[in-house]
N, CA, C and O atoms as a Tripos MOL2 file, in Angstrom:
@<TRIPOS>MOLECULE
protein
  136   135    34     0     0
PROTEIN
NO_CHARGES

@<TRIPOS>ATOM
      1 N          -5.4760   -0.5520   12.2010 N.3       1 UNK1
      2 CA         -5.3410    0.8000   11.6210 C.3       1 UNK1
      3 C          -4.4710    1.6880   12.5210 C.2       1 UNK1
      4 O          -3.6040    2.4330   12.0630 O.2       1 UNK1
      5 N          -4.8320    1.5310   14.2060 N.am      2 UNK2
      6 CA         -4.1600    2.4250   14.8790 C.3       2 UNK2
      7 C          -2.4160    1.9760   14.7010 C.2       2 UNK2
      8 O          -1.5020    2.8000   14.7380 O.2       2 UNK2
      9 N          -2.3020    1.0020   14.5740 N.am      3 UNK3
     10 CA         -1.1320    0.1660   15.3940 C.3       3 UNK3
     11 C           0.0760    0.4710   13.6210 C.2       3 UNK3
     12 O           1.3040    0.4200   13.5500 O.2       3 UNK3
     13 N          -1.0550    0.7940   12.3700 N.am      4 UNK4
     14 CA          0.3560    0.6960   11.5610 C.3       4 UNK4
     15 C           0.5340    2.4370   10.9560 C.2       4 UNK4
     16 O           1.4140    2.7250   10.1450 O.2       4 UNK4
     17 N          -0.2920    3.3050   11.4200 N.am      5 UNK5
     18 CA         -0.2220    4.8330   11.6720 C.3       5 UNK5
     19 C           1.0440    5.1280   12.4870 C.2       5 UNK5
     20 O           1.9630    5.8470   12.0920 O.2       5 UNK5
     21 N           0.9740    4.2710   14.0830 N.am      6 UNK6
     22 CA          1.6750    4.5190   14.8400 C.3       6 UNK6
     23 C           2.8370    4.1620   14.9760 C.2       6 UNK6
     24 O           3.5530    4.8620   15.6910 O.2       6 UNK6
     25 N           3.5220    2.7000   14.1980 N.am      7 UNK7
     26 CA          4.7770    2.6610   14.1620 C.3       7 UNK7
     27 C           5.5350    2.5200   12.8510 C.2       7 UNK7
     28 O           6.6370    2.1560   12.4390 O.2       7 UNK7
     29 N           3.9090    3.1890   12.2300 N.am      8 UNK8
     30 CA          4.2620    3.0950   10.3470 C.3       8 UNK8
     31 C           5.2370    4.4190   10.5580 C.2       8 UNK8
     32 O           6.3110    4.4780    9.9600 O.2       8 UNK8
     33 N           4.7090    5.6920   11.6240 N.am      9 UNK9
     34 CA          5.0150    7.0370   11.1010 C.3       9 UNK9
     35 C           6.3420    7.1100   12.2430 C.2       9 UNK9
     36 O           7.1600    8.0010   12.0110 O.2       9 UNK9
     37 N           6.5700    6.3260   13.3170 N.am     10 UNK10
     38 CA          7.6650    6.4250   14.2290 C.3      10 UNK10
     39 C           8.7020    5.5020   14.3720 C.2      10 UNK10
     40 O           9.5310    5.5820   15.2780 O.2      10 UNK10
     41 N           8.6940    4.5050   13.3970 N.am     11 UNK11
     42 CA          9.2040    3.3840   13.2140 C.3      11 UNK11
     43 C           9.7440    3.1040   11.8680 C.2      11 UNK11
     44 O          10.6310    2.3320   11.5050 O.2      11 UNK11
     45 N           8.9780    3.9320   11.2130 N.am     12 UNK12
     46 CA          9.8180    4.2330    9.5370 C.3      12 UNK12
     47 C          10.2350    5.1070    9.3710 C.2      12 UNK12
     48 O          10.2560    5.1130    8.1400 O.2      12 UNK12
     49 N          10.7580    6.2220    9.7510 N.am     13 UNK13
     50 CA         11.8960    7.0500    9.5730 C.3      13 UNK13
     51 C          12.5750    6.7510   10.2580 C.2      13 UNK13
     52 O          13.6700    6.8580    9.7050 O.2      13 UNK13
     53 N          12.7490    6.2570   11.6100 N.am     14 UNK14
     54 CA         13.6350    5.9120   12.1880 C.3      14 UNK14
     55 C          14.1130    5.0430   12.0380 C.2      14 UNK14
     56 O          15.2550    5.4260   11.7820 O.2      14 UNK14
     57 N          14.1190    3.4010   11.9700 N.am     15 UNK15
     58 CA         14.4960    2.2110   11.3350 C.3      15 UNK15
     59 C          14.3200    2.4990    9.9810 C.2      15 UNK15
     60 O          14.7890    1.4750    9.4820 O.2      15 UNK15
     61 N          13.9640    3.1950    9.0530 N.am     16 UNK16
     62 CA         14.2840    3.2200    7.0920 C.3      16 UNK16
     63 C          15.4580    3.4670    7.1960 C.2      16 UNK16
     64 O          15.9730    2.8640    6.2540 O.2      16 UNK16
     65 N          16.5090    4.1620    7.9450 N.am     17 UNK17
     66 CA         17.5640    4.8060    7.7610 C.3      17 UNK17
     67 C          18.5290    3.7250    8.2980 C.2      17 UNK17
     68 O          19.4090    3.0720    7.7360 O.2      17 UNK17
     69 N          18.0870    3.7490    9.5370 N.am     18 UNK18
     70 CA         19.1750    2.9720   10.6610 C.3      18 UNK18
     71 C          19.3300    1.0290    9.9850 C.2      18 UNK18
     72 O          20.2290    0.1910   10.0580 O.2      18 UNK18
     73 N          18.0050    1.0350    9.4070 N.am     19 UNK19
     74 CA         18.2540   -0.4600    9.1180 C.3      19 UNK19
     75 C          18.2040   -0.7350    8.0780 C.2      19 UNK19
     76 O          18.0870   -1.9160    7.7520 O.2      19 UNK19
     77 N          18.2860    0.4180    7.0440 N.am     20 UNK20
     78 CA         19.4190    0.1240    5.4410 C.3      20 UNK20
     79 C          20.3700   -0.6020    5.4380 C.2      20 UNK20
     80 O          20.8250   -1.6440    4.9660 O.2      20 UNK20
     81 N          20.6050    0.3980    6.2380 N.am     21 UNK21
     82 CA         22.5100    0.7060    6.3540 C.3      21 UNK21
     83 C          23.1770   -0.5120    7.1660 C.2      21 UNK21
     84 O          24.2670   -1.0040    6.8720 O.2      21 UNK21
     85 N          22.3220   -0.9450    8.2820 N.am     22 UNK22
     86 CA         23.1440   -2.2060    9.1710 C.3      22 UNK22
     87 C          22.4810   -3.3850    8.7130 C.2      22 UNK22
     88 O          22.8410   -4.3640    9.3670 O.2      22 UNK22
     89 N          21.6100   -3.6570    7.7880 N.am     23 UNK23
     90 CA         20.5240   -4.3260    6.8860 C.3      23 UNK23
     91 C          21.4040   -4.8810    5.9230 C.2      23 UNK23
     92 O          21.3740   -6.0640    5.5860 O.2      23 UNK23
     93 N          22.3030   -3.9050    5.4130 N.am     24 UNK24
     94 CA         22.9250   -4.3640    4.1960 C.3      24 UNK24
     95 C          24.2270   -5.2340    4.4180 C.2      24 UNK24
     96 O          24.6470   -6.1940    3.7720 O.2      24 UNK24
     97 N          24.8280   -4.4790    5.7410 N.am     25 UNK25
     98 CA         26.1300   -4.8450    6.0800 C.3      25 UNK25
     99 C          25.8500   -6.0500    7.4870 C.2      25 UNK25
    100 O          26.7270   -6.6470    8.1110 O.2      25 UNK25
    101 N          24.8280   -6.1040    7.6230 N.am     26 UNK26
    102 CA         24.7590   -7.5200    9.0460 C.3      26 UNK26
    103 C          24.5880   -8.4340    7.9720 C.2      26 UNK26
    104 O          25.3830   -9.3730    7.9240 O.2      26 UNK26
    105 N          23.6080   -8.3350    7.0010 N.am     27 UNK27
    106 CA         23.0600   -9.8900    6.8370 C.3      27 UNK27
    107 C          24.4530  -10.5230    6.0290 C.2      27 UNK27
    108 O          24.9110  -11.6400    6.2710 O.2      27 UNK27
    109 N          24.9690   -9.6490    5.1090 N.am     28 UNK28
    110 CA         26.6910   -9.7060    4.3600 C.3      28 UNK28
    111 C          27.6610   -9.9240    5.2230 C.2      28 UNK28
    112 O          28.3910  -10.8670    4.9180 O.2      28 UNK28
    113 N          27.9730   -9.2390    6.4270 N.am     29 UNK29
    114 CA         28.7090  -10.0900    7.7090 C.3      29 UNK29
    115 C          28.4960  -11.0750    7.7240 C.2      29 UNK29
    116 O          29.2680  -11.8490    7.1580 O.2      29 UNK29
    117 N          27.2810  -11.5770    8.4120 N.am     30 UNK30
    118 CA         26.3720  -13.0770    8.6980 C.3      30 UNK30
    119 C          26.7170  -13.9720    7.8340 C.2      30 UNK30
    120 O          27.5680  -14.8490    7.9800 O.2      30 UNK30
    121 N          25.9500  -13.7230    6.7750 N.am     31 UNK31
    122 CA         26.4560  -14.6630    5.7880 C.3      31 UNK31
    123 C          27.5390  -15.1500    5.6340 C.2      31 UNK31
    124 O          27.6310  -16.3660    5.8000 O.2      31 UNK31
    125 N          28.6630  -14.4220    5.2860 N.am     32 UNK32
    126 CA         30.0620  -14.6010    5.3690 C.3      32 UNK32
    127 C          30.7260  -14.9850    6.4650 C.2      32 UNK32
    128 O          31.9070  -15.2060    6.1950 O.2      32 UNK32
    129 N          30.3790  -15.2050    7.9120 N.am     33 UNK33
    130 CA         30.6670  -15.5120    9.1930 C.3      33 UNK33
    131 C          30.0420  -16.7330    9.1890 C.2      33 UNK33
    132 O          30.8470  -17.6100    9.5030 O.2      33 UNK33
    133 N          28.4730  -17.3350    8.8690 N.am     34 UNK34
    134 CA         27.8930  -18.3620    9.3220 C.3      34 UNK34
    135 C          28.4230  -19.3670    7.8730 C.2      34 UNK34
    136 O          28.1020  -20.5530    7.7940 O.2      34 UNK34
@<TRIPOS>BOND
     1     1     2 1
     2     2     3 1
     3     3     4 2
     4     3     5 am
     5     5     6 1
     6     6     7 1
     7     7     8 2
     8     7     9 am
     9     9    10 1
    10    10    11 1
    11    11    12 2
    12    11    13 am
    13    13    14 1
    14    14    15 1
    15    15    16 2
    16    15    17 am
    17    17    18 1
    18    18    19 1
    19    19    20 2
    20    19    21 am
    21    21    22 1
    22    22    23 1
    23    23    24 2
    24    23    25 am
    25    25    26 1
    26    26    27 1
    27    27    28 2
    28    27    29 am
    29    29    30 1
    30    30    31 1
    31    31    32 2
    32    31    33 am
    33    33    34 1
    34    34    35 1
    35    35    36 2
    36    35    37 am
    37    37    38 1
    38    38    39 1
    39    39    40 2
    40    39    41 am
    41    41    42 1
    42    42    43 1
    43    43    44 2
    44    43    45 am
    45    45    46 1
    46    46    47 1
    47    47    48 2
    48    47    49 am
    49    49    50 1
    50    50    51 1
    51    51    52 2
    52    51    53 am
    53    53    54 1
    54    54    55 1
    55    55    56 2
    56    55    57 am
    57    57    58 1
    58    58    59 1
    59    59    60 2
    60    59    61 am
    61    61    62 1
    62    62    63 1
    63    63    64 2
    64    63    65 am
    65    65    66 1
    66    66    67 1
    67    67    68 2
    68    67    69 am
    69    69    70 1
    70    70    71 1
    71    71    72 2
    72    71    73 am
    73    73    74 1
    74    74    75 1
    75    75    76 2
    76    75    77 am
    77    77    78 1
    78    78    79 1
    79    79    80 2
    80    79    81 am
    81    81    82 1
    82    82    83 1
    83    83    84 2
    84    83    85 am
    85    85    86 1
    86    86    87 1
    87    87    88 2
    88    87    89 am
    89    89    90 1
    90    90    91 1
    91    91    92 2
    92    91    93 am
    93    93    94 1
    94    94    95 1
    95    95    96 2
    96    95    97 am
    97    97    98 1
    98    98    99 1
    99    99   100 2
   100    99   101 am
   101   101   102 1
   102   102   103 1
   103   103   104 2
   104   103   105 am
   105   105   106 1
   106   106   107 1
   107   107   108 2
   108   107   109 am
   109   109   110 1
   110   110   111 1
   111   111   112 2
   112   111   113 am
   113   113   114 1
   114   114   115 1
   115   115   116 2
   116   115   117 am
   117   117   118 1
   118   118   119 1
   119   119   120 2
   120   119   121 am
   121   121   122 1
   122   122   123 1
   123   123   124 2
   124   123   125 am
   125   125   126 1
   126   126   127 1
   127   127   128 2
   128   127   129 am
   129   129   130 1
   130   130   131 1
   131   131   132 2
   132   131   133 am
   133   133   134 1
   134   134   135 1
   135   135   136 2
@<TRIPOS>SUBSTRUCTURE
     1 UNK1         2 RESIDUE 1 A UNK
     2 UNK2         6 RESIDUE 1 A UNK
     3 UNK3        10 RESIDUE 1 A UNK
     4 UNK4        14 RESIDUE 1 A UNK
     5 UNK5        18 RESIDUE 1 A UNK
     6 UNK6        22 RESIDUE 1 A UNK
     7 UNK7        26 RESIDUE 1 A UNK
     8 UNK8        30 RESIDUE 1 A UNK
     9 UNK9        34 RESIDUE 1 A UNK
    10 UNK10       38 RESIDUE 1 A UNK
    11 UNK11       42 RESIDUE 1 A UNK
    12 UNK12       46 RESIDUE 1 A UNK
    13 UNK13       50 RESIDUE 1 A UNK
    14 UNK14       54 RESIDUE 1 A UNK
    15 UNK15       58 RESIDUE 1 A UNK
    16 UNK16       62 RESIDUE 1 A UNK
    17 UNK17       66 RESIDUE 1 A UNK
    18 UNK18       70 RESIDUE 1 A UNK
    19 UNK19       74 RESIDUE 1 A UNK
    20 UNK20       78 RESIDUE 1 A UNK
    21 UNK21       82 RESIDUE 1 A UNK
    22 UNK22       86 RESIDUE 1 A UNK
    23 UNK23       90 RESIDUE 1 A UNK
    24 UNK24       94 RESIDUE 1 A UNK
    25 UNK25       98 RESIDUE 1 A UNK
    26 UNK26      102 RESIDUE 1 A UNK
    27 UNK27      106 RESIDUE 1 A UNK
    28 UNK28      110 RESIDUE 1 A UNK
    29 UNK29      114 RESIDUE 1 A UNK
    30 UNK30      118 RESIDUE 1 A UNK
    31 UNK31      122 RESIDUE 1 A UNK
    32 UNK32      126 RESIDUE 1 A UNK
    33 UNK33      130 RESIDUE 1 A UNK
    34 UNK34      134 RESIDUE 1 A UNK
C-alpha cells in the first residue's frame, strides 16, 4: 500500500510524461535498429 501511494504519486507524473514520449520513439528506434 505504502510503496504504490509513493511512487504511484512521484513516479507517475513524472515518468507519464517523460516516458510517453521516449516510450513511443525508443521502442520504434529499437525495433527498426535491432
Amino acid at each position: 500500500a505504502p510503496f504504490k501511494k509513493s511512487p504511484v504519486k512521484t513516479a507517475t507524473p513524472k515518468p507519464d510524461p517523460q516516458s510517453k514520449q521516449p516510450a513511443v520513439a525508443k521502442p520504434r528506434r529499437s525495433t527498426q535498429s535491432y
